[in-house]
C-alpha positions in Angstrom: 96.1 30.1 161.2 97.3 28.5 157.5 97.3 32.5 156.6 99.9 32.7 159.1 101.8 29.3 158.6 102.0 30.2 155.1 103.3 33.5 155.7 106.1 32.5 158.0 107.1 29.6 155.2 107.7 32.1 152.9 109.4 34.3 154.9 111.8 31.8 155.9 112.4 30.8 152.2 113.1 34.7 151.5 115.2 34.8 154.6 117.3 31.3 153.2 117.7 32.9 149.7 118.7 36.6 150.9 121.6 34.5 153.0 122.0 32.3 149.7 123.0 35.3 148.0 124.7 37.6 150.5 127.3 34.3 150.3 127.0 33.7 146.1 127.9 37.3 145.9 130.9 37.3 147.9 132.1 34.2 146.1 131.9 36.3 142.7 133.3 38.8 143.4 136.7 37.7 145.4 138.3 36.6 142.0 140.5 34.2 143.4 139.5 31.4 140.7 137.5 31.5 137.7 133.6 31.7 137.3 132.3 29.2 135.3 129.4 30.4 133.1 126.6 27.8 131.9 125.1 29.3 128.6 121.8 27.6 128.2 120.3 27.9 124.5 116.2 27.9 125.2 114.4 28.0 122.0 112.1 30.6 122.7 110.1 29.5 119.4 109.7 26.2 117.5 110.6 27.6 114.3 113.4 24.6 112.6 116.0 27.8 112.2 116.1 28.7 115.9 116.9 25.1 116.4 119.0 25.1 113.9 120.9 28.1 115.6 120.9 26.7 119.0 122.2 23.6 118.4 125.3 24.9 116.6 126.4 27.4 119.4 129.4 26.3 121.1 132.1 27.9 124.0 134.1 29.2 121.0 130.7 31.4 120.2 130.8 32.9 123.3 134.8 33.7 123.3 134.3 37.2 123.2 132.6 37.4 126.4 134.9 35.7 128.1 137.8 38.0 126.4 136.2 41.0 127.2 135.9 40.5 130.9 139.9 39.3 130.5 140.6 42.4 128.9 139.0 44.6 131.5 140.6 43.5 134.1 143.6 43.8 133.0 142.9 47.7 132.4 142.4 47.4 136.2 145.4 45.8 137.1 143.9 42.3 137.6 145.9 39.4 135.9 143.7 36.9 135.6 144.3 34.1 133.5 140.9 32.4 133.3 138.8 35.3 135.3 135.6 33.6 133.2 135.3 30.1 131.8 132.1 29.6 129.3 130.6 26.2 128.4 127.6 25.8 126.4 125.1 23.1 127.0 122.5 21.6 124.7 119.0 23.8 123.9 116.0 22.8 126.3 112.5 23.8 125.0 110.9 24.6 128.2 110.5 28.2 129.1 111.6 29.7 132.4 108.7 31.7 134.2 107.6 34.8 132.6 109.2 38.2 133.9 106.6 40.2 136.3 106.7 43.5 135.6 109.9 45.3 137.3 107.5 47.6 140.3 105.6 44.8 140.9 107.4 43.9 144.5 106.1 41.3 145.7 105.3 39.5 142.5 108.9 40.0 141.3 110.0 37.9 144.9 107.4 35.2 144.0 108.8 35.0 140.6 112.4 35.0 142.1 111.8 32.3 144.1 109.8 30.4 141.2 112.9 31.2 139.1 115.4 29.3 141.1 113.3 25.9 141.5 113.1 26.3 137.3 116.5 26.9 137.1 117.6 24.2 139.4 115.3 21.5 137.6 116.7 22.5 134.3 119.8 24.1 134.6 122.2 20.6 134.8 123.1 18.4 132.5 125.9 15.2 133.1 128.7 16.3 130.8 129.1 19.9 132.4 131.2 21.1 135.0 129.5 22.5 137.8 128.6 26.5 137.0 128.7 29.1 139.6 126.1 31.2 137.1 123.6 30.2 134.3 122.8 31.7 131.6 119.7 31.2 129.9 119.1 32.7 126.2 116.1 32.5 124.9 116.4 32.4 121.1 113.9 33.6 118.9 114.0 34.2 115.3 116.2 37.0 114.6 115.1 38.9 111.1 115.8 42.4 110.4 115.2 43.2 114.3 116.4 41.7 117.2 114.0 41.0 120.3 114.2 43.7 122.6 112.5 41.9 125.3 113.4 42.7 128.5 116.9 40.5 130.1 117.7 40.5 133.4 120.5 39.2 135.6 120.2 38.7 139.6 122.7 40.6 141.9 124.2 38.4 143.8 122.3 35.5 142.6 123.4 32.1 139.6 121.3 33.1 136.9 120.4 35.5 134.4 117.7 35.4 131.3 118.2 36.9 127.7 116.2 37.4 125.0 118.7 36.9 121.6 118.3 36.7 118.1 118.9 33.4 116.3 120.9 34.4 113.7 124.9 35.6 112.4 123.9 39.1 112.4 122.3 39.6 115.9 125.4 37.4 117.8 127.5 40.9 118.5 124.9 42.1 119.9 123.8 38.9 121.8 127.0 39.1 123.6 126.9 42.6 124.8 123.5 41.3 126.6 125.0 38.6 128.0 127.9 40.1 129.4 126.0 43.1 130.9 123.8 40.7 132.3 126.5 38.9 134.1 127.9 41.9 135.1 124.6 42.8 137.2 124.7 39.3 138.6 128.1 40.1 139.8 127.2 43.0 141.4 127.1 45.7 138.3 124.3 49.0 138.7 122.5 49.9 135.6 124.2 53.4 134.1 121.0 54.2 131.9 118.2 55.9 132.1 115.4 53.4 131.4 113.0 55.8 129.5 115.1 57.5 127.1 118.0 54.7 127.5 120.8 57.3 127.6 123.6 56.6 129.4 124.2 58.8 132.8 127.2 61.0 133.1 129.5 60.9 134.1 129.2 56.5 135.3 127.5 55.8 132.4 130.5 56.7 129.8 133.4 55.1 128.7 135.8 58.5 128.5 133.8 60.5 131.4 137.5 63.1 131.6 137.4 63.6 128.1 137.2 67.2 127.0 134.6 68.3 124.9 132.9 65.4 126.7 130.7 65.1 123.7 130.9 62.7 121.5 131.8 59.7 122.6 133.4 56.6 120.8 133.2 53.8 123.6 130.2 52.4 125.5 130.5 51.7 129.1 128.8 48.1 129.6 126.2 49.5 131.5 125.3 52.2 130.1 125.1 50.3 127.3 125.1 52.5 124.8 127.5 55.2 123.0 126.3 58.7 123.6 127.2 60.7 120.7 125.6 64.0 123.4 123.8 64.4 126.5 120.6 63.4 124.9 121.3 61.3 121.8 122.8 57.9 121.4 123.9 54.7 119.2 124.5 50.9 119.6 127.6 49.8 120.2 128.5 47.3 117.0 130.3 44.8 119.4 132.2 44.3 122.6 135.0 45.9 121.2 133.6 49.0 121.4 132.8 48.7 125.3 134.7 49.3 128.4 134.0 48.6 131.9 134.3 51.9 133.7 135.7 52.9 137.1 132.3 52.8 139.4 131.2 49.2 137.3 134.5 48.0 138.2 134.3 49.0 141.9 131.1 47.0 142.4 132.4 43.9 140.8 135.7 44.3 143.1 138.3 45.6 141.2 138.8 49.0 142.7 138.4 49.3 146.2 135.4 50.9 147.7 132.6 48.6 146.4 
């Protein structure tokens, strides 16, 4: 019987956070007024530099985000003044719950749900506006490599988790995370393919009509990467060297058909 009791409390949680979504997802995507972004520093490691790094990030370090997603739009015929607004609150040292592994079904729920109790405990603080999405970046220390950890961002859902380098050098590429990221909680497919990591054609390129096709000087957000041929590709160096292509912009609403 407490097999059964527990079964149908979950399933009713599930069932409250599927309609959760369903209704945070149409919110995002309407445009009709801005979407306030909560970037949460989380130092990832106790070294004094991370801190260091964390505590001296402000809205103005995140400015390119928010002028990229302006920028796109606009290539879309959206005029949006404010279409994102970033604030940046102070570092927390307590970790969110480790990732499950992405096949994992069930665990991957269980950690959902686990994530949203973390991120409601820890994700306000008094002198912020309300956020319709948090960001949490887990900073570690950046070196000659970044981390390439696995991020994430939940369709539909307020948060999203990144794994950053604390330092000048890695904060291009920190961005690019951050705003794919957001893009998937908004409603944005991956346009990769996750073994190789090259970018699908033709939704997975910035110039899919150009001709010879190969190579190409943009990266489509989500592809996430510039392919320079159908089997071979490099980093983009920044957001300026990204565009938000047709099918990514039809799932976040700003062609018809998504």
């Amino acid at each position: 019987m407490f097999k059964f009791i527990r079964i149908a409390i979950l399933l009713t949680v599930l069932l409250v956070v599927a309609g959760s979504q369903w209704l945070t997802g149409n919110r995002l995507v309407s445009w009709d007024k801005p979407l306030w972004v909560t970037v949460f520093p989380v130092l990832a490691q106790s070294d004094s530099g991370v801190r260091r790094y964390a505590e001296g990030l402000s809205a103005d370090s995140f400015h390119e985000v928010a002028a990229f997603i302006k920028h796109q739009a606009e290539r879309y015929g959206r005029k949006l003044d404010r279409p994102v607004v970033i604030q940046v609150a102070r570092p927390l040292s307590k970790l969110p719950p480790a990732l499950p592994p992405e096949a994992s079904g069930w665990k991957v729920a269980l950690w959902s749900l686990k994530m949203r109790w973390w991120s409601w405990k820890n994700g306000r603080q008094d002198d912020l506006a309300p956020a319709d999405v948090n960001m949490f970046v887990l900073y570690k220390t950046g070196g000659t490599t970044p981390p390439m950890e696995r991020s994430v961002g939940v369709k539909n859902g307020s948060y999203g988790i990144v794994n950053a380098a604390a330092s000048p050098q890695w904060a291009a590429r920190n961005r690019i995370v951050i705003a794919h990221e957001l893009l998937h909680i908004i409603g944005a497919t991956d346009k990769y393919d996750f073994i190789t990591g090259q970018p699908f054609a033709p939704d997975g390129l910035a110039r899919p009509s150009q001709s010879p096709l190969y190579p190409q000087n943009r990266a489509e957000i989500m592809g996430g990467r510039i392919a320079v041929s159908a089997s071979n590709w490099r980093r983009p160096a920044s957001l300026k060297f990204c565009d938000i292509g047709s099918r990514t912009a039809t799932e976040i609403g700003w062609l018809p058909g998504g």
